[in-house]
C-alpha positions in Angstrom: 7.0 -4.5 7.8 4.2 -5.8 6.2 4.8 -9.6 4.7 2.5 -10.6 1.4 2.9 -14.2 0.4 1.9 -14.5 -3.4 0.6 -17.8 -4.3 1.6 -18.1 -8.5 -1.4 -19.1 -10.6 -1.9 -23.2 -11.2 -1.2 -23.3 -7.2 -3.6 -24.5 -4.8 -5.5 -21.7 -3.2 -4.7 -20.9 0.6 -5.2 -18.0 2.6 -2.5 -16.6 4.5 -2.1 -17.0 8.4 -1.2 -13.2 8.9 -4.2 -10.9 10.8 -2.5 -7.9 8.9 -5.5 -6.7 6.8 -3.5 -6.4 4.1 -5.4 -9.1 2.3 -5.3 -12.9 2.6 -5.8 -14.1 -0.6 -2.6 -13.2 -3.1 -2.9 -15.1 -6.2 0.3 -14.0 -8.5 0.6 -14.6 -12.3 3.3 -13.7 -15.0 1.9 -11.8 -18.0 4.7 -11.2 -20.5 7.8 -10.2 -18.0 5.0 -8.5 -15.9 4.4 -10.5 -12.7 0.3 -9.4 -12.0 -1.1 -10.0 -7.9 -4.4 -9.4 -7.2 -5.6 -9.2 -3.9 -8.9 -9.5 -1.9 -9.9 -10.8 1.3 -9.0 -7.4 3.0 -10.0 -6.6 6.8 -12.9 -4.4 7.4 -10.6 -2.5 9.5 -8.5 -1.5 6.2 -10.0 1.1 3.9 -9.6 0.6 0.2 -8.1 3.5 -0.5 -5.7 6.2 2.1 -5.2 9.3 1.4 -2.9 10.2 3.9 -2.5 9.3 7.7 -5.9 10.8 8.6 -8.0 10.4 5.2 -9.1 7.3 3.9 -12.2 5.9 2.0 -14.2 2.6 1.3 -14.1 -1.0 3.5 -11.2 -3.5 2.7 -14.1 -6.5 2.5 -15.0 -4.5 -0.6 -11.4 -4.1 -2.0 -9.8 -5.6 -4.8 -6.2 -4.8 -5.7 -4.3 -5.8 -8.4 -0.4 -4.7 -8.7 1.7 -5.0 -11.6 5.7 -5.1 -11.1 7.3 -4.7 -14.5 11.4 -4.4 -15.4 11.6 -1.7 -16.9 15.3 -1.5 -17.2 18.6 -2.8 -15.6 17.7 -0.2 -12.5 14.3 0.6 -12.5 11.1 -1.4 -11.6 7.1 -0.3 -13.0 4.9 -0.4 -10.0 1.4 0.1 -11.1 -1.7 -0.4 -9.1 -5.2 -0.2 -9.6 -7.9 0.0 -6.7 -11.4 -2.0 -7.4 -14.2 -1.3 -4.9 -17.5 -1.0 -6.9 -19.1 0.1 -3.2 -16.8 2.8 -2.7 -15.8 4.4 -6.1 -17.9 4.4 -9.5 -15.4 3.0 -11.6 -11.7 1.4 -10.8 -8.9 3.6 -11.2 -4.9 3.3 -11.2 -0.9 4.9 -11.1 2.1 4.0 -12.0 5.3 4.8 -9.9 8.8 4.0 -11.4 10.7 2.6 -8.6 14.8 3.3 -9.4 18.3 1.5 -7.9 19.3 3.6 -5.4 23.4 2.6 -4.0 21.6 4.9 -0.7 21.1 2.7 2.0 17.0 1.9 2.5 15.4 2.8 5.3 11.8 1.2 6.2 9.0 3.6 5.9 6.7 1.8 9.1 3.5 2.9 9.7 3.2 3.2 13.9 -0.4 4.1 14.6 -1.5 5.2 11.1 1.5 7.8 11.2 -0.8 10.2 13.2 2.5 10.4 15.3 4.3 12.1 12.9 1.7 14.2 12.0 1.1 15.8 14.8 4.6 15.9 15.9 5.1 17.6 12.3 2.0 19.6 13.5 3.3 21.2 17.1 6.8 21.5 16.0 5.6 24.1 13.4 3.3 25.3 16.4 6.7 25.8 18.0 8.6 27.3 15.5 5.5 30.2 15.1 5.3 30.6 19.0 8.6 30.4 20.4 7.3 31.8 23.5 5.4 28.9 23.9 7.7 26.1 23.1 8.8 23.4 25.5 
């Protein structure tokens, strides 16, 4: 699990003692009933922007990212983010993902090695299932 600590505009600045890459610098603000966090100080080992597991693009030194977390209604939550890296990409861009109550229980989505794990596994097991004379 990846922890972010969000610093609310008027506070000090400090940067965060975690080596996570996922930016050190979280500076939080409320705009309206919209709480804004932009974020910069990335690692050069995060890219600003992932495709998938195995695709990815751009430097996280160059990456700004500003997220937007908006109540929408009593169950659901506005995530919106947009990706700013002026190196990488000719022009910022963003999405929006509703994020509803759910009375499931929630399961962490880790990432363990980039998820290459799974992707392979994902990856031989369909090997498997097309050459059964070959599976283990």
């Amino acid at each position: 699990m990846t922890l972010v600590l969000c610093q609310l505009a008027g506070a000090r600045i400090w940067m965060t003692p975690f080596g996570s890459g996922m930016g050190t610098l979280a500076r939080g603000r409320w705009e309206g009933e919209t709480l804004v966090v932009e974020s910069t100080n990335f690692s050069a080992q995060r890219a600003s922007f992932e495709v998938g597991a195995t695709v990815a693009f751009g430097t996280g030194e160059t990456l700004r990212l500003v997220e937007r977390f908006t109540r929408v209604d009593r169950d659901t939550i506005l995530y919106e983010y947009t990706v700013d890296d002026a190196t990488t990409f000719t022009a910022p861009f963003s999405a929006a993902i509703p994020m509803t109550r759910s009375q499931d229980p929630i399961f962490e989505y880790a990432c363990h090695e980039g998820n290459y794990g799974m992707t392979n596994m994902l990856r031989a097991g369909r090997f498997d299932d097309a050459h059964p004379e070959n599976a283990r």
